[in-house]
C-alpha positions in Angstrom: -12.7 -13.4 -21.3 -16.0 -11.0 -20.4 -16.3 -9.4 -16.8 -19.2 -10.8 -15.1 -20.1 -6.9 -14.6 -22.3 -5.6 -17.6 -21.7 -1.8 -17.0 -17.7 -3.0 -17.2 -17.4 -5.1 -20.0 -16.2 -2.1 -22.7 -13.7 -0.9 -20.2 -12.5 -5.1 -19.6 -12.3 -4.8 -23.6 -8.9 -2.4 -23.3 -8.0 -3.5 -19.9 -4.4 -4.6 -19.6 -4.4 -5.5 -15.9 -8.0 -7.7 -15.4 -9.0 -9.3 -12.4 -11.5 -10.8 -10.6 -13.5 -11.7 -13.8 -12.4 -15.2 -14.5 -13.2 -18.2 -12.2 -9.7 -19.2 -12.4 -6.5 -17.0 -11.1 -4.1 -16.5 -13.0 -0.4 -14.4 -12.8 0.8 -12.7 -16.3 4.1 -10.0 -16.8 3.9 -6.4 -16.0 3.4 -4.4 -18.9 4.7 -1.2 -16.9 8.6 0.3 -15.9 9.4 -0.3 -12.3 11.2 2.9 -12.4 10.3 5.5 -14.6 13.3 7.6 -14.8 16.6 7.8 -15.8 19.4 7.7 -12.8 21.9 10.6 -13.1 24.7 12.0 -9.9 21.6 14.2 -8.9 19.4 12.0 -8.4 17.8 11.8 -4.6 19.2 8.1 -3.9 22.0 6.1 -5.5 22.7 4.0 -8.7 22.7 1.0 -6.5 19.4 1.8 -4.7 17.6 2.8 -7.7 18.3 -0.7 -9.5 17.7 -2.2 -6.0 14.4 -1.2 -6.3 14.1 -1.8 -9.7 15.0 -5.5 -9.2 13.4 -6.0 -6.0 10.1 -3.6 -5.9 11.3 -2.0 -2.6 13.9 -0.2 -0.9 14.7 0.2 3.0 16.5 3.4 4.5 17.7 3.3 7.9 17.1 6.6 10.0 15.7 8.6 7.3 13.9 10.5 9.5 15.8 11.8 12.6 14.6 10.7 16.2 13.4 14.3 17.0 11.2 13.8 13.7 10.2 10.5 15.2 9.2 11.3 18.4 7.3 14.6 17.0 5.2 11.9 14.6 4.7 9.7 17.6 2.8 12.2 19.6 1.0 13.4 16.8 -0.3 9.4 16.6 -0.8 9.2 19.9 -3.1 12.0 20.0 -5.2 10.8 16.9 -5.6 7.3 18.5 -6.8 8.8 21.6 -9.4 10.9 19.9 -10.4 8.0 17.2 -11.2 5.3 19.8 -14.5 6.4 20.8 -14.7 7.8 17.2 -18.0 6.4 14.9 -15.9 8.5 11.6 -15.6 6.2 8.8 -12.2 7.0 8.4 -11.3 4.9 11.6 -10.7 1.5 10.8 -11.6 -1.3 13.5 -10.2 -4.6 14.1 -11.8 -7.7 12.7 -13.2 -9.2 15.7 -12.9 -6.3 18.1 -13.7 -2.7 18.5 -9.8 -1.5 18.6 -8.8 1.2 16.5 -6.7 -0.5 13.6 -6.1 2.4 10.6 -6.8 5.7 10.6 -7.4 6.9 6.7 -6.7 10.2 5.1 -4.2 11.6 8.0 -3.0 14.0 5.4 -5.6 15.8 5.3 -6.7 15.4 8.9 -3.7 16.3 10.4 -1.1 19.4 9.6 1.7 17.1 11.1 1.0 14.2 8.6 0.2 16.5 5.9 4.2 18.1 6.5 5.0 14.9 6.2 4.0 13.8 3.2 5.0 16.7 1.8 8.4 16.1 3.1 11.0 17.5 0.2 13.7 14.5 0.3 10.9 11.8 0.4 8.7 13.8 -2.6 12.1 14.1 -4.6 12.6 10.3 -4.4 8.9 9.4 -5.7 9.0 11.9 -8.0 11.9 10.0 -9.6 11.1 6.6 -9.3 7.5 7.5 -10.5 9.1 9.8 -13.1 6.6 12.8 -13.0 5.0 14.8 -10.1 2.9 12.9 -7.4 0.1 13.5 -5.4 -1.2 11.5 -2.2 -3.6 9.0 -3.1 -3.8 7.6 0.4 -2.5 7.9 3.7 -3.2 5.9 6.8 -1.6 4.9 10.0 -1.4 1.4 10.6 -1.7 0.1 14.4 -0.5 -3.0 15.8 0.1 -2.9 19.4 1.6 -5.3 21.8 0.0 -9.0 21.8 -3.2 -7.7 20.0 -2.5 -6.4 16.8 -4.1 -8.5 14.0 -2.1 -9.7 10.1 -2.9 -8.1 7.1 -3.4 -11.2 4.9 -1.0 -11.1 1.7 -2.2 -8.8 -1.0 -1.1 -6.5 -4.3 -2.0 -3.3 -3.2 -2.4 -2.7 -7.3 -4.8 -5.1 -7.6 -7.5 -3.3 -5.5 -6.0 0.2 -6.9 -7.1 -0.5 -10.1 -10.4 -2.8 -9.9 -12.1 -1.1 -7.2 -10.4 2.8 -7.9 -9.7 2.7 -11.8 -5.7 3.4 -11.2 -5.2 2.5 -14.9 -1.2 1.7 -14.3 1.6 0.6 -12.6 2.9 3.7 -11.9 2.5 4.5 -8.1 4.6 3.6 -4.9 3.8 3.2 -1.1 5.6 4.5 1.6 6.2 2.8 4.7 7.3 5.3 7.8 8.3 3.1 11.1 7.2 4.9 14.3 8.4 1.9 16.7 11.4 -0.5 15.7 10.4 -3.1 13.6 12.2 -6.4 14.3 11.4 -9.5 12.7 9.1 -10.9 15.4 6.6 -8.0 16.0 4.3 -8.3 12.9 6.8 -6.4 10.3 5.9 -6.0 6.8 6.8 -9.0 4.4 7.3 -8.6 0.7 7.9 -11.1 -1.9 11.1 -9.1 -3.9 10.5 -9.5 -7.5 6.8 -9.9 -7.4 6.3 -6.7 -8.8 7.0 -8.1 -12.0 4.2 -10.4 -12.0 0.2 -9.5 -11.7 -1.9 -12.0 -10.2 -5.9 -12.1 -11.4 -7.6 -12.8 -8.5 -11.1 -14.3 -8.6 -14.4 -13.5 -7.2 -16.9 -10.8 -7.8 -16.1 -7.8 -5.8 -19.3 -6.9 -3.2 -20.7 -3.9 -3.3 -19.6 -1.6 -0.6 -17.0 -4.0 0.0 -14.3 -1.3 1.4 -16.6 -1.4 4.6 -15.7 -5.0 5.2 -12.4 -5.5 3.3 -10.7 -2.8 5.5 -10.7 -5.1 8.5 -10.3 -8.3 7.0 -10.0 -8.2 3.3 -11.4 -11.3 1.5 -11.6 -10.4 -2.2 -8.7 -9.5 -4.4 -6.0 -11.4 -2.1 -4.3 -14.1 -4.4 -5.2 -17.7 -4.2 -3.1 -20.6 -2.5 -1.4 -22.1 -5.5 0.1 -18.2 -7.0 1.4 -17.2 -3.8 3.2 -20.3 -3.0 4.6 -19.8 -7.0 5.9 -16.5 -6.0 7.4 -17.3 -2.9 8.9 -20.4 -4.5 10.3 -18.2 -7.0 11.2 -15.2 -5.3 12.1 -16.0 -1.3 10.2 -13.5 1.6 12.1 -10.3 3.0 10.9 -9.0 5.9 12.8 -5.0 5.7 13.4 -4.0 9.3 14.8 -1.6 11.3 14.8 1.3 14.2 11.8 3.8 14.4 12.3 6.6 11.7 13.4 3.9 9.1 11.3 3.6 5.7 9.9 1.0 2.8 9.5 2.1 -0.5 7.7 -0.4 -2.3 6.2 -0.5 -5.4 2.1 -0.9 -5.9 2.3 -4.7 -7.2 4.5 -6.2 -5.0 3.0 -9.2 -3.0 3.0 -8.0 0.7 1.7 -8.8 3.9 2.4 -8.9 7.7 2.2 -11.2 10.2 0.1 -10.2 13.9 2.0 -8.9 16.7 1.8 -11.4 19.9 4.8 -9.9 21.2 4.7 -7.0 23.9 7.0 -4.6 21.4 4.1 -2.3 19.6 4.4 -1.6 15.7 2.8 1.6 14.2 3.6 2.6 10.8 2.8 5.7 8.7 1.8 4.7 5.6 1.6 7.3 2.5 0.8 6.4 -0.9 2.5 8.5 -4.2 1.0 8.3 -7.5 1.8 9.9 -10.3 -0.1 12.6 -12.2 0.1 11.5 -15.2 -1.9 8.0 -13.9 -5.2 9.5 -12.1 -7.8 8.0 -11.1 -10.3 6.3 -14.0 -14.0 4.8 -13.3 -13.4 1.9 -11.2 -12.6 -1.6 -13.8 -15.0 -3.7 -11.7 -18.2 -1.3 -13.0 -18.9 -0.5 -9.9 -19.2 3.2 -8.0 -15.9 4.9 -6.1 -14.9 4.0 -2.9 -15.2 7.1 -0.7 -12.7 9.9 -1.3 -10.4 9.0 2.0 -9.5 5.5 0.3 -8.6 6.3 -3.0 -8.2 10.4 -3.8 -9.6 12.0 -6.6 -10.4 15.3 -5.5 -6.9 16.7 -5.4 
């Protein structure tokens, strides 16, 4: 099967995760570990939690962070949406159809509160394991959904976009999910399809170029087609992992996710910050195509 990208086709040659080169989807088996290391009494979360995630491509933890924590990370978003919505930086992500702020990218960097965080030692010590190595941040965002506005993100792999449009050669890196408003199962939570991790979808459709600049606000390429997602979900069920503010989601970088838009008056705003490991930095993107810029998909540090 030969990419319809000529710059890409030697890379395609060795690729083990290709997409969005066929005109036809299909899903085959991971071909990496869900968790990369070995559980032992030290480790930074239980037997059971480790095979939870292992079997399910997520774990939720109630109250992780405390609610001082919460309502220190709170201001500090408050403060960043104030200044971003009259903000023209490309790091502030609109909505689809409006000119409301809906991600801010690269708040590690931007911010000495986000950058504490995800530097955070208990957090760090659980990537570290499941990754099995040291991590870095490969992205970080806040996600906004407030009351009766805030818009889906349509169902997706995050892996699949890693890797095609970034050059993340593997499997081997983890989002992080940081509630800053109780989730409940009405207000546009994140959904994930447990189990999916195990299974890649190829998506179809030559990628754009300078597609981040659209896909950011509605994504339209490298979302799985009709007939793969109902397979998952037939095979697998929908959890929706919710809980009070200062709660988290581990979830692993293939698992089918997605979340619903928020019509209800309770707002959602999530931290989101991305862990990859260092032994599985960036390559030249697999679609042939140049980079995206440095606040989607780190490479500098």
């Amino acid at each position: 099967m030969k990419s319809t990208h000529p710059a890409s086709e030697v890379q395609h040659a060795t690729d083990l995760y290709p997409s969005r080169i066929s005109d036809t989807p299909s899903i085959t088996e991971r071909r990496d570990p869900v968790v990369y290391s070995a559980w032992s009494p030290n480790c930074s979360i239980t037997e059971e939690q480790s095979e939870f995630y292992r079997r399910n491509g997520y774990l939720f933890i109630e109250s992780f962070f405390s609610p001082s924590e919460v309502q220190g990370l709170k201001e500090e978003l408050k403060r960043m949406w104030a200044a971003s919505r009259d903000s023209a930086d490309g790091e502030v992500i609109r909505e689809p159809d409006s000119d409301e702020v809906r991600s801010i990218f690269n708040v590690h960097r931007s911010s000495d509160v986000f950058k504490a965080l995800s530097g955070h030692s208990r957090l760090k010590s659980i990537t570290d394991y499941i990754l099995g190595s040291e991590t870095y941040i490969h992205q970080s965002r806040i996600n906004f959904k407030p009351g009766f506005t805030g818009k889906e993100f349509y169902w997706h792999s995050d892996f699949e976009t890693w890797h095609v449009e970034d050059g993340m050669p593997r499997m081997r890196a983890l989002s992080c999910s940081i509630a800053l408003e109780d989730n409940y199962h009405f207000n546009g939570p994140l959904m994930v399809v447990p189990g999916s991790q195990m299974d890649y979808v190829s998506c179809v459709g030559r990628t754009p170029d300078n597609h981040y600049e659209k896909s950011l606000r509605r994504q339209q390429y490298g979302v799985p087609d009709h007939d793969s997602l109902a397979e998952l979900v037939q095979r697998y069920g929908i959890d929706t992992p919710v809980g009070k503010a200062g709660s988290i989601v581990l979830f692993d970088c293939n698992i089918m996710h997605g979340s619903n838009s928020n019509i209800t008056p309770m707002p959602r705003s999530n931290v989101f910050i991305v862990y990859n490991s260092v032994e599985n930095k960036l390559q030249p993107p697999y679609s042939g195509q140049p980079p995206r810029p440095e606040f989607i998909a780190a490479r500098e540090d």
